[in-house]
LUMVEXLO-228670 format. One record per atom (N, C-alpha, C): y, x, z. Coordinates in steps of 0.001 Angstrom, whole numbers, padded with zeros to 6 digits, always signed. Each point is the difference from the previous one (the first is absolute). Example, Ala and Ser with C-alpha at 12.3 -4.5 7.8 and 13.67 -1.06 7.14 Angstrom:
% residues 2
-005690+013190+007800+001190-000890+000000+001200+000900+000000+001050-000350-000720+001190+000820+000060+001090-000770+000730
This chain:
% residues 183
-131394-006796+055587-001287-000124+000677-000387-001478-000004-000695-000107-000498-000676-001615+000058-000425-000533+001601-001001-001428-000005+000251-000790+001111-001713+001506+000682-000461+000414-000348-001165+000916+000208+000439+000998+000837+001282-000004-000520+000340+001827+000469-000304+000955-000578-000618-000191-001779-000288+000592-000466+000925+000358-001174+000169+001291-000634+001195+000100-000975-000182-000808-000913+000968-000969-000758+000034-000667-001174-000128+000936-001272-000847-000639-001066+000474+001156-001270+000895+000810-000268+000865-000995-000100+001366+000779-000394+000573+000752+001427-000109-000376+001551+000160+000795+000765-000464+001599-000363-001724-000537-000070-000527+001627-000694+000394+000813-000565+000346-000769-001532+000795+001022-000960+001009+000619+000049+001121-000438+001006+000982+000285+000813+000139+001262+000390-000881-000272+001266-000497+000692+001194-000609+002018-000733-001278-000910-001144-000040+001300-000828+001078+000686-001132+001048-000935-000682+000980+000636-000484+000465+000667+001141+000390+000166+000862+000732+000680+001225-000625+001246+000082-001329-000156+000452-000956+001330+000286+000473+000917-001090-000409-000283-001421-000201+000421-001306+001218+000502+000114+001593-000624+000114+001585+001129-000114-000430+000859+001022-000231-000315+001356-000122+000790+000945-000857+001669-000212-001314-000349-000522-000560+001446-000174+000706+000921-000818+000006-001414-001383+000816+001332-001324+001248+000384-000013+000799-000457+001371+001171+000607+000385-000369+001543+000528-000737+000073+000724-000876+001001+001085-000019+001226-001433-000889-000533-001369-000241+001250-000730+001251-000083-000807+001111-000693-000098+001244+000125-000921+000557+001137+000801+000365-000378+001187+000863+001241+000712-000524+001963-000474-001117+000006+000236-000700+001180-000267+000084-000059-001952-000289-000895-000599+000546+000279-001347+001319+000498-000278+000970-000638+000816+001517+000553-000299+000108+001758-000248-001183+000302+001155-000067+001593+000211-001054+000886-000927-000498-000598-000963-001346+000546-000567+000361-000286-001243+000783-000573-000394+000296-000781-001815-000010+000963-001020-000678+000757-000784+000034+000944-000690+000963-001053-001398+000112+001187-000994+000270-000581-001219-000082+000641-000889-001215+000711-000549-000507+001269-000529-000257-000936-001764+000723-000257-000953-000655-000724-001755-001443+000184-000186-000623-000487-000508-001378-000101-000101+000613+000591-001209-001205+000589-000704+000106+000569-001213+000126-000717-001439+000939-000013-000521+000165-000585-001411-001153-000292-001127-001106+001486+000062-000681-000304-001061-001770+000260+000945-000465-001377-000128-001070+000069+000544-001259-000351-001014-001011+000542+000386-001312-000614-001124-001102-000381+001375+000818-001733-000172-001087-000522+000668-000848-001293-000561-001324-000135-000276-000679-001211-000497-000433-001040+000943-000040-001035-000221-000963-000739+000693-001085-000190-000659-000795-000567+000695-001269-000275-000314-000713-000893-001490+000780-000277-000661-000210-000012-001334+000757+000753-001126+000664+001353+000686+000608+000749-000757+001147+000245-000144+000757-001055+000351+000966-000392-000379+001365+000697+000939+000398+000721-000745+001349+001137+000568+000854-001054+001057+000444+000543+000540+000961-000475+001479+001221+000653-000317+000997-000470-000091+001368+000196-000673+000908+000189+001073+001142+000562-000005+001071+000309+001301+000757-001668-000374+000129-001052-001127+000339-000750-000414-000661-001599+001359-001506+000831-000199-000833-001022+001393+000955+000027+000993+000026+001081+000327+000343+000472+001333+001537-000700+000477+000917-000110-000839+001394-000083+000228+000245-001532+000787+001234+000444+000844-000072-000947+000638-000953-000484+000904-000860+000023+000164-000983-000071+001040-000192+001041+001273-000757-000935+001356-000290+000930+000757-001018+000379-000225-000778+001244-000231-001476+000805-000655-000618+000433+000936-001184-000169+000776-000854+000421+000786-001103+000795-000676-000040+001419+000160-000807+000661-000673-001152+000726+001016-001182-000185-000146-001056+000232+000893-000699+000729-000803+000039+001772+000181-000677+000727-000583-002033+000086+000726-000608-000156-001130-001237+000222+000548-001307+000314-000736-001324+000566+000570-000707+000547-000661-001358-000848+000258-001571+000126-001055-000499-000930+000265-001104+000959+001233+000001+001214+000472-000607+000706+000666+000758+000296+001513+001424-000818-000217+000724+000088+001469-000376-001447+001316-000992+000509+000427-000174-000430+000972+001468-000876+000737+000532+000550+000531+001469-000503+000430+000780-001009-000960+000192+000320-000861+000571-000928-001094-000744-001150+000050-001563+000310-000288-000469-001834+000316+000066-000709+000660-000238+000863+001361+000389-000572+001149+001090-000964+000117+001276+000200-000586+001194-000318+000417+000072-001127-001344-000534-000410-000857-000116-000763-000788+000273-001625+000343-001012+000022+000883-000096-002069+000676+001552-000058+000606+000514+001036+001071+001289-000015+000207+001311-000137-001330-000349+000847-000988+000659-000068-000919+000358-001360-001029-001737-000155-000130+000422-001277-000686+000538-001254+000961-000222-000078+001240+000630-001280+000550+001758+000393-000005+000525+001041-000210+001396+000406-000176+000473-000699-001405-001285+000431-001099+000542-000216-001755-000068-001354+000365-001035-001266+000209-000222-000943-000037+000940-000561+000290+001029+000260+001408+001113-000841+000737+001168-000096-001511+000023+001043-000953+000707+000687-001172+000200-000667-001181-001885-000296-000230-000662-000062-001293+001115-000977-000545+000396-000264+000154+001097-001675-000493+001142+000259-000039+000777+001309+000363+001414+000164-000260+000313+001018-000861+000640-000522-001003+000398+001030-000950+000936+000944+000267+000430+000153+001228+000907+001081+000126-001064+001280+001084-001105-000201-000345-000820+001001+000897-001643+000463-000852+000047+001256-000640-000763+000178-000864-001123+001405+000990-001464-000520-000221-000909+000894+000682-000534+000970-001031-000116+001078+000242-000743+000729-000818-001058+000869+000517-001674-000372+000364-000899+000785+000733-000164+001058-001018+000332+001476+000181-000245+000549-001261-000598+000981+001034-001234+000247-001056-001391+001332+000007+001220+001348-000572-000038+000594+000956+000730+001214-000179-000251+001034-001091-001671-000600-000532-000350+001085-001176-000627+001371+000691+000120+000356+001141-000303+000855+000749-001852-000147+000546-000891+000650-001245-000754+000178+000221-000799-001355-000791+000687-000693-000380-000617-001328-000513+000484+000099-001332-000518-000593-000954+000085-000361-001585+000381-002121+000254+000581-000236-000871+000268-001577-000717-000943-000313+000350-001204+000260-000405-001225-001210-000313-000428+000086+001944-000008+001434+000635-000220-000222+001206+000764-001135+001164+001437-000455-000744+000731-000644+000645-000490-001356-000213-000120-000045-001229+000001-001404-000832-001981-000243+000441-000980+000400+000182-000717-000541+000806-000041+000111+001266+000802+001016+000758-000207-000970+001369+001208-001272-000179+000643-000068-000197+001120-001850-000111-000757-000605-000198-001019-000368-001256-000813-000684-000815-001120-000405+001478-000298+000885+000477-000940+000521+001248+000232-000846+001046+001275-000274+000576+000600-000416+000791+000613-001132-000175+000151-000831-000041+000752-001249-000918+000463-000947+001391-000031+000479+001325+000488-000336+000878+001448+000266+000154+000714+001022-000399+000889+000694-000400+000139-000174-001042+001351-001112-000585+000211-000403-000826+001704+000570-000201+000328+000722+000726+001880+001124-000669-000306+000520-001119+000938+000411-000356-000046+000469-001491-000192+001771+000062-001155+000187-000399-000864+001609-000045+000978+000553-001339+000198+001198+000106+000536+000715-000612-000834+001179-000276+000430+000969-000433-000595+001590-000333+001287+001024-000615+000358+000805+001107+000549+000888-000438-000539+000957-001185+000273+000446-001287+000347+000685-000983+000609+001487+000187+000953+000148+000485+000706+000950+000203-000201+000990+001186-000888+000700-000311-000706+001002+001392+000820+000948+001248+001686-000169-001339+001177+000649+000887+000525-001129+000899-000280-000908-000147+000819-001067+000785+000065+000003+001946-001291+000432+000549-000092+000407+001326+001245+000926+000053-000378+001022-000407+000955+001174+000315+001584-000651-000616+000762-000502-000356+001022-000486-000203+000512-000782+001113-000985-000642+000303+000163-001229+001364-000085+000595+000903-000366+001419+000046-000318+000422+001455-001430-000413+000460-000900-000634-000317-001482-000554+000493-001023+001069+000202-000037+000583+001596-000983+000671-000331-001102-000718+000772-000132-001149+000355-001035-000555+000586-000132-001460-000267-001121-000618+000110-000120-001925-000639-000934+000441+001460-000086-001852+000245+001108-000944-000692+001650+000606+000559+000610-000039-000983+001726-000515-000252+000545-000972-000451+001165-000813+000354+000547-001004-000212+001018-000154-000418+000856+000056-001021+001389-000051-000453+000804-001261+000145+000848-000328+000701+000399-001406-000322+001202+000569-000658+001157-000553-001170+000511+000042-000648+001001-000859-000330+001650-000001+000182+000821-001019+000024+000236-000366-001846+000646-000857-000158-000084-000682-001333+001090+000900-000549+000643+000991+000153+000429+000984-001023-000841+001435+000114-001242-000218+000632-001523+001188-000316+000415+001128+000636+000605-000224+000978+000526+000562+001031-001548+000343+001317-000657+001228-000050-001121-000114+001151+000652-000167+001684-000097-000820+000226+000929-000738+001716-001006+000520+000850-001423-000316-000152-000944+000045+001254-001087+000926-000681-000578+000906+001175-001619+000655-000577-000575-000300+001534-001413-000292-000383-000632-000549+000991-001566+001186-000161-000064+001195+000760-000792+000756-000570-001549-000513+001034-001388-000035-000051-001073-000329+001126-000474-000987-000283-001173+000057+000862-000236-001769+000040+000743-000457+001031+000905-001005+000016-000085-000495+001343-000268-001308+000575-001394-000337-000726-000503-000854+000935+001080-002279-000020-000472-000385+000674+000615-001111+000497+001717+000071-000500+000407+001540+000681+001207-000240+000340+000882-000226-001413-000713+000467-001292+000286-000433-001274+000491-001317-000122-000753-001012+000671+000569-001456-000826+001558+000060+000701+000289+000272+001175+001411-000187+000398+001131+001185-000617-000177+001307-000031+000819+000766-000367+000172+000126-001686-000784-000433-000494+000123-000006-001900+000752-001541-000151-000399-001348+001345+000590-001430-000610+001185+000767-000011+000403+000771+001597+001691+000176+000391+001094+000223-000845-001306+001208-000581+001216+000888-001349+000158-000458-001385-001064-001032-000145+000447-000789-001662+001508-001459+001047-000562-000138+000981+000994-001236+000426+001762+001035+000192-000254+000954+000363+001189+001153+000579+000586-000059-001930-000327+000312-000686+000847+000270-001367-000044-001157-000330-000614-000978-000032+000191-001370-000275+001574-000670+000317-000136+000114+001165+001424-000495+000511+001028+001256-000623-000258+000855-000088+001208+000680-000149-000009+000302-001774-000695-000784-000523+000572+000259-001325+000328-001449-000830+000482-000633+001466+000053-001870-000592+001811+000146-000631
């Protein structure tokens, strides 16, 4: 505390490293009890937005956040500004790969690829599911859905709804929750 009485910088950063173990201790405990470990599927046909196939090769080793969504789901957009301030904290570590993918459900490529183009506030990496069986494999019967994914493509977390705010803390928890545990 400085001569003010006010926290010093580094008091701050402190003070908020503390908070920050403190909550994501709160959602680790309840992860211990929820940890699925269901393989994501080996052979996927997914593009991004210039075409370009998405390989299980991407995927390896990494933690994979997969955010299924449509450009007519209300809810899914919604939860977007939350989403990207999650990818953004991300965008810079190579051990944490986003994939916003259009479920294909009711939408075509070009419908995906102009709303992104559309939107350019939202700068994650847009995808487009290909493979129309892929919901039903995953179990998805509703978007938005959220896959997070440990670096042997292992599905750990599904996050089915919108939910709002409470997204930026429970999606940081669970990329920080396999983080540590796959050091």
């Amino acid at each position: 505390i400085g001569r003010s009485g006010v926290l010093t910088p580094l008091a701050q950063q402190a003070y908020f490293n503390k908070l920050d173990k403190q909550w994501k201790q709160f959602y680790y405990k309840g992860f211990d009890q929820t940890i699925g470990s269901t393989p994501f599927p080996e052979e996927i046909t997914i593009v991004d937005m210039a075409k370009k196939p998405l390989s299980q090769k991407d995927l390896k080793g990494k933690i994979v956040i997969i955010d299924f969504w449509a450009t007519w789901c209300k809810p899914c957009i919604a939860s977007f500004p939350y989403l990207h301030q999650v990818y953004k904290k991300y965008a810079d570590d190579p051990g944490v790969k986003f994939i916003v993918l259009n479920s294909g459900s009711g939408n075509s490529w070009d419908d995906a690829y102009k709303w992104a183009q559309a939107n350019p506030q939202f700068d994650f990496p847009f995808y487009y599911n290909q493979d129309k069986k892929l919901s039903s494999k995953l179990d998805i019967t509703s978007i938005p859905t959220t896959l997070v994914l440990d670096g042997n493509g292992n599905i750990r977390f599904r996050k089915v709804g919108f939910e709002g705010e409470k997204l930026l803390q429970s999606l940081d928890a669970m990329i920080e929750y396999l983080k540590e545990r796959e050091q």
